[in-house]
N, C-alpha and C positions, 0 to 999 in steps of 0.2 A: 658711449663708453661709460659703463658704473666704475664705482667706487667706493666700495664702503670697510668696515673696520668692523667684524666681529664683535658682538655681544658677550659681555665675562659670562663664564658660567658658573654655579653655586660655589663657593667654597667647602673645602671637607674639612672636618675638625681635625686639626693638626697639621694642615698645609700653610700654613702663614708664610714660610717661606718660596715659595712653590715658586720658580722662575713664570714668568708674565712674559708672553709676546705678542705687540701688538701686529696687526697685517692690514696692507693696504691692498686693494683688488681692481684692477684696470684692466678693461679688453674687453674683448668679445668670449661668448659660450664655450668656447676650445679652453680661453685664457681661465676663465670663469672654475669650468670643471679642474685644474690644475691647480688653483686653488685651492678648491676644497679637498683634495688628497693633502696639500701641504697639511694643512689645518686637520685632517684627520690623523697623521702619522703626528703631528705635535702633543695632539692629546692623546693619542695614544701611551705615547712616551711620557708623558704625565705631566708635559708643560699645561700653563691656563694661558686663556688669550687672553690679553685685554682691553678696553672697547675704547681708550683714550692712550693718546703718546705719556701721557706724567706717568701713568699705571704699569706700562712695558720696560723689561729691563733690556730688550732690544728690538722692533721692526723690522718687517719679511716688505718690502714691495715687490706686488707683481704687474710689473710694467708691459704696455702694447710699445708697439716698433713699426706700425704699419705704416701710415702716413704722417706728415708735418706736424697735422693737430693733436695726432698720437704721442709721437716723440716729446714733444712741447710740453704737454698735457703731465709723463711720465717721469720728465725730468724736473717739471715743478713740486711733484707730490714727493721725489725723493727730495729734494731739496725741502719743501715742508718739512719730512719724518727729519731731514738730519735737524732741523733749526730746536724741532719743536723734541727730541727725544737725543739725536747723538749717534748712534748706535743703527748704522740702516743695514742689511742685506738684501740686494736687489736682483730678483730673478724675472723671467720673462723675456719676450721678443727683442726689448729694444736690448737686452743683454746680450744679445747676438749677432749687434747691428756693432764692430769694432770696441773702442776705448772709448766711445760716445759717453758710455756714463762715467769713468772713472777720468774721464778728461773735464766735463764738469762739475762732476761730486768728489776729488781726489777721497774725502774724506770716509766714504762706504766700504763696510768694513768687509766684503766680497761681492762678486757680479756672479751670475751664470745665464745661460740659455733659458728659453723654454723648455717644458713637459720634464725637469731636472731634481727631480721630489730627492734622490739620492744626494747631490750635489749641494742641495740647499739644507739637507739635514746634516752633511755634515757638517756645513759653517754655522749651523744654529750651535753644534755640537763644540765647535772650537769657540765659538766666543760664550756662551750660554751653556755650559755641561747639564744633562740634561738630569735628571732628578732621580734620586732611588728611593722607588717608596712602592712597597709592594700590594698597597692597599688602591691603588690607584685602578677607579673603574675604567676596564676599557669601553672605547665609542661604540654606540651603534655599528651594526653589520653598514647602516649605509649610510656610515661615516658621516662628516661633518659637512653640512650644507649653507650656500651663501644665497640660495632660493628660498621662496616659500613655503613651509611645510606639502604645499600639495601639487608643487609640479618639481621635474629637475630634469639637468639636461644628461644627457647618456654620449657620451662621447668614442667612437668606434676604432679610429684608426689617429693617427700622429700624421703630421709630414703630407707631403703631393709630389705625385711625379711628373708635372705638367709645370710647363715654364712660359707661361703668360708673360707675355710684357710690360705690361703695368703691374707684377706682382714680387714682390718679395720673399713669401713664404718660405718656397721650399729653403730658398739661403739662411732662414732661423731657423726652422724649424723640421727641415730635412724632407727625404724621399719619403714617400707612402708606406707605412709601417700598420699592418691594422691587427686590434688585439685581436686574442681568441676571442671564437666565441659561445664557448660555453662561460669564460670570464665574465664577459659581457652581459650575459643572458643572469647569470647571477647577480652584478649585481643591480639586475633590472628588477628584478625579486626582491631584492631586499629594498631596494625602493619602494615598493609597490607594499611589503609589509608593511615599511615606516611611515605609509600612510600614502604615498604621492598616487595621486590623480591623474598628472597627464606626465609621459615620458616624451622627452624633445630629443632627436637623435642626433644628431653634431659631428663631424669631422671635416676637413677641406675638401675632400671630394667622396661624398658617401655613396653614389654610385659604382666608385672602384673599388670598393668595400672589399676585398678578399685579392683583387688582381695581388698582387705581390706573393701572395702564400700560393697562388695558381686556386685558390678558390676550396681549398683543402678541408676535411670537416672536421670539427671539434665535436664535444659531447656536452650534451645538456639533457639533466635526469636518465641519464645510461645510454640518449639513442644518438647516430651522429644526425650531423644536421652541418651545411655546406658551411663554409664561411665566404656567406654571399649577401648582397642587398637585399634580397628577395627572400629567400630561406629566413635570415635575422629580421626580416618585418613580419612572416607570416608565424615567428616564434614569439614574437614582442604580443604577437595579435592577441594570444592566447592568455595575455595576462590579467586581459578583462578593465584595462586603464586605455584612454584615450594615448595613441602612438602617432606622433608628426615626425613626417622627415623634413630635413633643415639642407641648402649646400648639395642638390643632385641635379646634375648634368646630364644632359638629356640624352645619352645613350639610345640605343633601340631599344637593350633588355630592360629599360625605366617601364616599359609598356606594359610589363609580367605587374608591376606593384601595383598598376591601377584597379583589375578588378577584384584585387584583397580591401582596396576601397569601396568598392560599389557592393563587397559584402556587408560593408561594419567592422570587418577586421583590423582596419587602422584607419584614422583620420583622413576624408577626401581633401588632401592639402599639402601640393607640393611647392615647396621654396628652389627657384631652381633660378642661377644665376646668367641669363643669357648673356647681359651685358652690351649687346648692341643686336642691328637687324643686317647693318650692310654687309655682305661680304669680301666686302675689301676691306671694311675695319674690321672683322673679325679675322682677316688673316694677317692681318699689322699686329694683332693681340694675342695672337697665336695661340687661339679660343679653341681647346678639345671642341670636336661635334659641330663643329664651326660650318660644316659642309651639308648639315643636318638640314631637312623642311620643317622645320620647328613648327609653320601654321600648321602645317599637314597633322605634325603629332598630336600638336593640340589640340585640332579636332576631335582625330581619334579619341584621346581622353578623356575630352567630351561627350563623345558618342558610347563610350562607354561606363563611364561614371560623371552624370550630367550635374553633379551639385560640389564637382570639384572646385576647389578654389586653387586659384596658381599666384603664386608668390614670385617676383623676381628684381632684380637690379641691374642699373644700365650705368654706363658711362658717358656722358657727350664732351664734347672738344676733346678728345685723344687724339693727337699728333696725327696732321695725314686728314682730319675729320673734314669734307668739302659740303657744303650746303644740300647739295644732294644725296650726301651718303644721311647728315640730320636726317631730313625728307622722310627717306626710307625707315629709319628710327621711327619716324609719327605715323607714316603709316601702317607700319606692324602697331603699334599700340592700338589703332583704329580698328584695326582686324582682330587682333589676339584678345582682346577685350579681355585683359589681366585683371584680377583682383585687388591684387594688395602690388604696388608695385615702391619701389625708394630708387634713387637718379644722386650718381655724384658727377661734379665738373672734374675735370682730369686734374689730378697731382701730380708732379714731377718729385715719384717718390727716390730717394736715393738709394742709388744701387739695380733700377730698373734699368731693363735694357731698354725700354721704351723713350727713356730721356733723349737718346742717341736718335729719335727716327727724327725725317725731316718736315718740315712746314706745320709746327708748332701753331695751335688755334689762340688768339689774341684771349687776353681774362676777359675780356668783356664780351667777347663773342660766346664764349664758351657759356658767361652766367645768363646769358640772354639767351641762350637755345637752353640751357636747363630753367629757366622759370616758362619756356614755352611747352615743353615739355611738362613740366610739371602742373602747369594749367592744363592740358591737354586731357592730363592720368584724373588728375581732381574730377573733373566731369566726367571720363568713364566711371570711376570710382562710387561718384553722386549716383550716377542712373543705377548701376547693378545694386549699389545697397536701396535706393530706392523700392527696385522687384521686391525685396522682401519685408517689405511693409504689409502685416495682416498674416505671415509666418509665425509658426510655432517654432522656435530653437530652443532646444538641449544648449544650454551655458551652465560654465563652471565659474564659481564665484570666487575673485580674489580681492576683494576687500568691502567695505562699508560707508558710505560718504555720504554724512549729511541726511539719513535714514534710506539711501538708495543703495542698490550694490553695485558695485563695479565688479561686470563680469565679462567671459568672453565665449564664444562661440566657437563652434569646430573650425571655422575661417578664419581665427585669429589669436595668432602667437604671441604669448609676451613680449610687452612691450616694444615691439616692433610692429605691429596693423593695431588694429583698430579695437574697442571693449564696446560693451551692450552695457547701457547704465538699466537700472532694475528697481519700477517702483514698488511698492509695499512688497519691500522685503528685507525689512530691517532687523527679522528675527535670523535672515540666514548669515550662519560662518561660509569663512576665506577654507575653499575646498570641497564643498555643498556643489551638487546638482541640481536644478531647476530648472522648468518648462517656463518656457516667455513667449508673449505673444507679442511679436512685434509693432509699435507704434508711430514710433518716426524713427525718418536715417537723416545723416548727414553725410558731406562727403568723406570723411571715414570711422563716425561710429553710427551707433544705433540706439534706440530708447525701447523699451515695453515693458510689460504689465506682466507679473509673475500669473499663472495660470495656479489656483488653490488645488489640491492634493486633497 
């Protein structure tokens, strides 16, 4: 979970008074992009942010709601912004989880939901009026970013129409709603103007990417094009920036995106959330695709773009979890020989229906199969990054440390797998291309030797 507070931007001669607001930013990539719309329609309007609570004449938090750590997390930082500033308005997931925040912060001076950029500009508007000055430059076409100038996430749809057991979502954040997409596709362009390198695609289920509109097409530069997962990858492809999907469900038609992979058309690199192997806990979690041969697919996607990387997350001890269904869990990992994988122990989130199933797994049980597991993933991990010891990789560099760069590879997504550190190349910027020849791995990064040009 980030969190961070906007950087001031320049002042303009003759705004001294100019209303200040600071923002606080919690969640994941969905929460993330929501954000930054706030913060673009602020400056738009001609508010300045500011990068400290003394500086703000009032605080936006945007709170996660998912689990304990979340909530806990989201109701400490409001409680910060009120101590440290007065004045909060708190939008986001946990804003849609009841009176939770106004039963502990009485003192916030309005709550809303998620994805609510309307809702929250008017309470900026009611407590903060918002500025008339006609000299006031508008943002960038692509808006205000809380990423690095050279990557951003692209966010497609709102909401899920799937009712997992362990999940909350749809109850904040609604049924599957997915934008157009020639919107979409714009402002994937004006991204890609403003400089960004790699586009990260985002929404809770991006493989349903269009179900809801029945798959209907929009326009993008005069021609239609589907509003589909496949169509909007093989549109993204064409923008000449590295394209990862994030959050896709192993459908049949997920098959269509692999050999736009195996062209170079998008990143061989799919994040896909199985969540477990048994099929009796996947039908306790009432997992879409749950009846799927996932090895079987996997193969196939191997056999058809063999330098794929597969990304995914599991659950152990969810309610019902018997030593045997674990088991099955470690042997798909042995088989599936996944990439980048992350494992949570089960939370009893509030408001799941999964809290109600029976024969709840002891905490100790639960942290003992996920460090066995986790040991497990570690040493797949170690051997496949080991293969590519004496590879050349294409990395993209995001930052500088200590005369090395910290970069990452088509196999790995911010801040969530793994980076390729990068000796002599202290002369490259955060955004920069490079050839490396790989040196050493570990169990989840990598070392080499920039290749001269």
């Amino acid at each position: 979970m980030s969190k961070a507070v906007t950087s001031r931007p320049a002042a303009q001669a003759g705004t001294a008074s100019v209303p200040r607001v600071g923002f606080v930013s919690l969640g994941c990539p969905k929460a993330l992009v929501d954000s930054e719309r706030i913060l673009t329609q602020l400056r738009a309007e001609g508010y300045a942010i500011s990068p400290d609570y003394e500086g703000a004449d009032l605080v936006v938090v945007n709170t996660c709601g998912f689990i304990d750590a979340a909530v806990e997390e989201s109701l400490d930082a409001i409680g910060e912004a009120l101590a440290e500033n007065g004045r909060v308005i708190v939008t986001g997931c946990l804003g849609a989880k009841g009176d939770i925040v106004k039963q502990t912060h009485p003192q916030v001076l309005a709550v809303t939901g998620p994805h609510a950029l309307e809702e929250v500009m008017q309470s900026v508007h009611a407590h903060l009026p918002k500025p008339h000055d006609p000299y006031t430059d508008l943002v960038p076409p692509a808006g205000i970013k809380l990423t690095p100038r050279h990557y951003a996430y692209l966010k497609i749809a709102e909401g899920c129409n799937h009712r997992c057991t362990f999940c909350i979502i749809p109850s904040m954040r609604g049924d599957l709603v997915s934008r157009d997409i020639g919107e979409v596709m714009q402002e994937a362009e004006n991204l890609v103007q403003s400089g960004v390198k790699e586009l990260l695609v985002i929404s809770q289920d991006t493989s349903a990417y269009g179900v809801d509109v029945k798959y209907r097409p929009g326009f993008w530069h005069g021609r239609p094009v589907k509003t589909r997962m496949t169509e909007l990858a093989r549109a993204l492809g064409e923008l000449g920036v590295w394209v990862r999907l994030h959050y896709v469900y192993p459908y049949p038609h997920v098959d269509e995106i692999v050999p736009l992979m195996a062209e170079g058309k998008i990143l061989p690199y799919l994040d896909v959330p199985f969540q477990h192997a048994s099929a009796r806990i996947l039908k306790l979690m009432k997992r879409p695709a749950s009846a799927e041969n996932n090895l079987a697919r996997i193969e196939s996607w191997r056999a058809i773009c063999p330098d794929i990387t597969l990304r995914s997350t599991f659950i152990v001890g969810f309610p019902g979890e018997a030593e045997r269904d674990f088991e099955e869990l470690l042997d798909f990992l042995r088989a599936a020989q996944l990439d980048r994988v992350g494992c949570f122990a089960y939370s009893p989130v509030e408001g799941a229906t999964a809290n109600a199933l029976p024969d709840a797994v002891p905490e100790e049980v639960k942290q003992e199969r996920l460090a066995r597991f986790m040991q497990l993933q570690a040493e797949i991990s170690a051997e496949k990054l080991q293969r590519k010891v004496g590879q050349v990789l294409t990395v993209l560099v995001d930052g500088i440390e200590e005369g090395q760069a910290v970069a990452r590879s088509g196999a790995d997504a911010p801040e969530i797998d793994g980076v390729v550190y990068v000796e002599n190349a202290r002369e490259l910027k955060p955004g920069e291309f490079c050839e490396v020849r790989v040196t050493r791995a570990g169990e989840h990064d990598l070392w080499g030797r920039r290749l001269k040009v």
